[in-house]
C-alpha positions in Angstrom: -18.9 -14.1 -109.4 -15.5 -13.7 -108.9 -14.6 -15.3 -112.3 -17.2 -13.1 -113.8 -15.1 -9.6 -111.8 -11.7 -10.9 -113.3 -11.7 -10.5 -117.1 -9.1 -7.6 -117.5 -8.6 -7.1 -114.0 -5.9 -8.3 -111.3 -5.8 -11.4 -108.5 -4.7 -8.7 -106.4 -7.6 -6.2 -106.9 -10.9 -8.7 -107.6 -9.1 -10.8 -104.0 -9.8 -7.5 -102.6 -13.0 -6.5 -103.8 -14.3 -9.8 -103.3 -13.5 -10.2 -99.7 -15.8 -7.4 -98.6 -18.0 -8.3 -101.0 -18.6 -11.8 -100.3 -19.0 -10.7 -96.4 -22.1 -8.8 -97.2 -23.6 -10.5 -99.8 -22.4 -14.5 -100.4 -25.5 -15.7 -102.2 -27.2 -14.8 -105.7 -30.0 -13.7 -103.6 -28.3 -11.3 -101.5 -26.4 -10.2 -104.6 -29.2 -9.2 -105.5 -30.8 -7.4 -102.8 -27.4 -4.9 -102.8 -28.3 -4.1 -106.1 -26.0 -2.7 -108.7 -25.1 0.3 -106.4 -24.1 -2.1 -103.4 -22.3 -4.3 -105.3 -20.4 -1.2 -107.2 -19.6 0.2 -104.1 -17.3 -2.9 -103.2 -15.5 -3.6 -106.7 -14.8 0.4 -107.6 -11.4 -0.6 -107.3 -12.0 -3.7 -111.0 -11.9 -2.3 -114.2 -14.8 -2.3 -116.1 -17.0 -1.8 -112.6 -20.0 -0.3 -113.8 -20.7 -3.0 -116.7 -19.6 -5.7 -114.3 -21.9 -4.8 -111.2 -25.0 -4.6 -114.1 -23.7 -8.3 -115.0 -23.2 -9.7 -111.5 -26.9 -8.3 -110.5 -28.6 -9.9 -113.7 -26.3 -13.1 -113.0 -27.9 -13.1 -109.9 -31.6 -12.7 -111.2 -30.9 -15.4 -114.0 -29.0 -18.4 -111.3 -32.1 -17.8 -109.2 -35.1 -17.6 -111.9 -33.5 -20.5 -114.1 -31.1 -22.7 -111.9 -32.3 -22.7 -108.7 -29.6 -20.4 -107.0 -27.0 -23.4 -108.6 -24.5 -22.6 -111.1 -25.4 -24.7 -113.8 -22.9 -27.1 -114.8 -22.9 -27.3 -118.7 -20.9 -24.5 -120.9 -24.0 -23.5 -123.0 -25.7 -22.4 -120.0 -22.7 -20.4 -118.7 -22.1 -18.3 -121.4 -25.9 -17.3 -121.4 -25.5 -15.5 -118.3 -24.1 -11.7 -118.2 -20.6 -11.6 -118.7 -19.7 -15.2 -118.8 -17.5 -15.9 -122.7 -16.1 -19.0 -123.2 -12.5 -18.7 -121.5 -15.1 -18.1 -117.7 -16.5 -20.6 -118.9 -13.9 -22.9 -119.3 -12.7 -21.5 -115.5 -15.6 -22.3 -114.0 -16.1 -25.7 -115.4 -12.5 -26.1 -114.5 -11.8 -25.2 -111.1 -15.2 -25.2 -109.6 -16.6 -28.5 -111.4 -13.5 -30.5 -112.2 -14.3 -30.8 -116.1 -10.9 -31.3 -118.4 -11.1 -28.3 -120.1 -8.4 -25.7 -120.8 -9.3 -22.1 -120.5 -7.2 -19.6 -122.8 -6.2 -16.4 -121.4 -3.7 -14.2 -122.4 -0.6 -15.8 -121.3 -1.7 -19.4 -122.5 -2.3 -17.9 -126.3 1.0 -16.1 -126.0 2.7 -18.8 -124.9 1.2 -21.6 -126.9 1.8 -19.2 -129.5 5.1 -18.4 -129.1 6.7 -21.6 -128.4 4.4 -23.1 -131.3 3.2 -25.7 -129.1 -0.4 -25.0 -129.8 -0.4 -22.0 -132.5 -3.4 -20.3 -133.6 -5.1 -17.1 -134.9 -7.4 -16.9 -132.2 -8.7 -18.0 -128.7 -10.7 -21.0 -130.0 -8.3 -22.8 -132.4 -5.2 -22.4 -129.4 -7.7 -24.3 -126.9 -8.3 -27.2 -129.4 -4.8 -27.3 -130.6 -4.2 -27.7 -126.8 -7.5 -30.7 -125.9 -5.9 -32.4 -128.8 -2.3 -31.9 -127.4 -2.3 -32.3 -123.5 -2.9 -35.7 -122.5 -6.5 -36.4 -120.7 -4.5 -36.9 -117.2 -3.5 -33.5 -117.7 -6.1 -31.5 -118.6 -7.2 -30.6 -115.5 -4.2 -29.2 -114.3 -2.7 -28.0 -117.7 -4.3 -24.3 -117.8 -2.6 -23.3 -114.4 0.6 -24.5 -115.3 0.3 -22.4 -119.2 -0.9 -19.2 -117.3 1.8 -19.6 -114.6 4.3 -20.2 -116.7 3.2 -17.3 -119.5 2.9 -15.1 -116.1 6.3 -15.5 -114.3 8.5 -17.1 -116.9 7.0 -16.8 -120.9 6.5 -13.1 -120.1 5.4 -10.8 -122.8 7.7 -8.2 -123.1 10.8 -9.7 -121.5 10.6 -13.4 -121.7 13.0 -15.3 -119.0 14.4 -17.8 -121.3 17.5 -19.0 -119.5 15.0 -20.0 -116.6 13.1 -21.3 -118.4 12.5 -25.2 -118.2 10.9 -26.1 -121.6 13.9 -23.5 -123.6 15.1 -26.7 -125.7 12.1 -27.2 -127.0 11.0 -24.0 -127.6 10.5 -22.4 -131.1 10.8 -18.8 -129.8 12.4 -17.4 -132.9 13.5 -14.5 -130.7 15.0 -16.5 -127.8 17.3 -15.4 -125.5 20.3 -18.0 -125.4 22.0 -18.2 -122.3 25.2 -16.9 -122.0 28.2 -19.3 -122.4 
């Protein structure tokens, strides 16, 4: 659910929405006993909060009518629920299942963009640039490390070049040298 609440939204604000939200309702079943109007009344503060509380209730419907209450485990059956694309997905398989896949957000296209590691027109063709590129011992780890580094050092308006630790290999046309 919480995956589901953070496309274009903040840690910060789906942390807090989720906190109260989880306290009332923590199960697919009781997600859907608030209804959209209960569970709207605790993530006013996400973008997107009408659309999302539809998507979170029918999620709900669909994990208990189809899987048992379980998330299901395989990425075609993700992406048929409300609200779930590829790069949840990818998350969810991730973090909550251990799967070596590589979820690209934002900062992981930008950054596999802009240092030509991985570059690509779209979502899709940066995350198998990237499964071809990353070594299989890293996969599982290699998303957080993109999207930390694309978040605090790769940054998109002012990148923090002389920090950052990858700057000799980088092919950042635009690169800020270090002073000498």
């Amino acid at each position: 659910m919480a995956v589901v609440l953070s496309a274009q939204a903040t840690d910060v604000s789906v942390n807090q929405a989720t906190r109260t939200l989880f306290t009332e309702a923590g199960t697919p079943e009781s997600m859907l006993a608030l209804g959209e109007e209960g569970v709207r009344r605790h993530i006013r503060r996400i973008g997107l909060f009408n659309a999302k509380a539809a998507n979170i209730v029918a999620l709900s419907r669909i994990l208990l009518k189809e899987h048992g209450g379980e998330v299901p485990r395989g990425r075609e059956a993700l992406q048929a629920l409300p609200g779930v694309g590829r790069k949840t997905a990818n998350v969810i398989l991730n973090t909550a299942f251990g799967a070596p896949v590589i979820a690209v957000d934002t900062h992981v296209f930008r950054l596999s963009n802009r240092t030509r590691i991985a570059p690509g027109k779209n979502v899709l063709e940066v995350e198998r640039r990237l499964m071809r590129l990353v070594p299989e011992e890293y996969l599982k780890h290699a998303h957080h490390w993109l999207i930390l580094h694309g978040r605090y050092v790769c940054q998109a308006r002012k990148p923090r070049c002389a920090e950052c630790a990858i700057a000799d290999l980088c092919e950042y046309p635009k690169r800020l040298r270090p002073k000498e």
